[in-house]
C-alpha angles and dihedrals in degrees: 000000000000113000109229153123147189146249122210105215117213089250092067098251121104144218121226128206125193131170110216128203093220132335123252085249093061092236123142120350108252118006134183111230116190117189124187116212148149089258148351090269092051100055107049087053091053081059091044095053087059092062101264086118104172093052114136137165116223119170126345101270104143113023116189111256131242089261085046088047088054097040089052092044085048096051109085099210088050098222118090135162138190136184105286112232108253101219098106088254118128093182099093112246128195113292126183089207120102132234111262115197111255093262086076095061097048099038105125115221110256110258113237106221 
């Protein structure tokens, strides 16, 4: 089961958070995904639909923080992701990585025929 949460911004939509054990593309081991929606519903969908079929939010455990929330508004497509920190940890600590767009993560590697 995936940590995450949620924040419900003052204009009624909503950025989830979730921490994921390893992506469908077998890239990197523990990623953070951040999707911005009108609602919960919405943006999981919006992660099914991408292929990470058994994604669900239960609880708030780790909400996104203030400088998540900002990095997801200022994306254009609205759905990020960076390497998780692999200390055991859900509450988000402070990462020098920056945030990629989803196609990063499930890009497939070109087959060399």
């Amino acid at each position: 089961m995936a940590a995450g949460g949620f924040c419900k911004l003052p204009n009624g939509t909503v950025v989830v958070a979730l921490n994921l054990p390893r992506p469908p593309a077998g890239g990197p081991g523990s990623v953070r995904v951040l999707v911005h929606a009108r609602n919960r519903a919405r943006a999981l969908t919006r992660l099914r639909n991408l292929g990470m079929r058994a994604v669900y939010l239960r609880g708030n455990a780790a909400p996104p923080s203030p400088d998540e929330i900002t990095a997801v508004l200022h994306h254009p497509d609205g759905l990020i992701w960076r390497t998780a920190p692999d200390n055991g940890v859900t509450a988000p600590e402070p990462v020098t990585e920056l945030w990629r767009p989803i196609r990063a993560l499930l890009r497939q590697p070109a087959t060399q025929g």
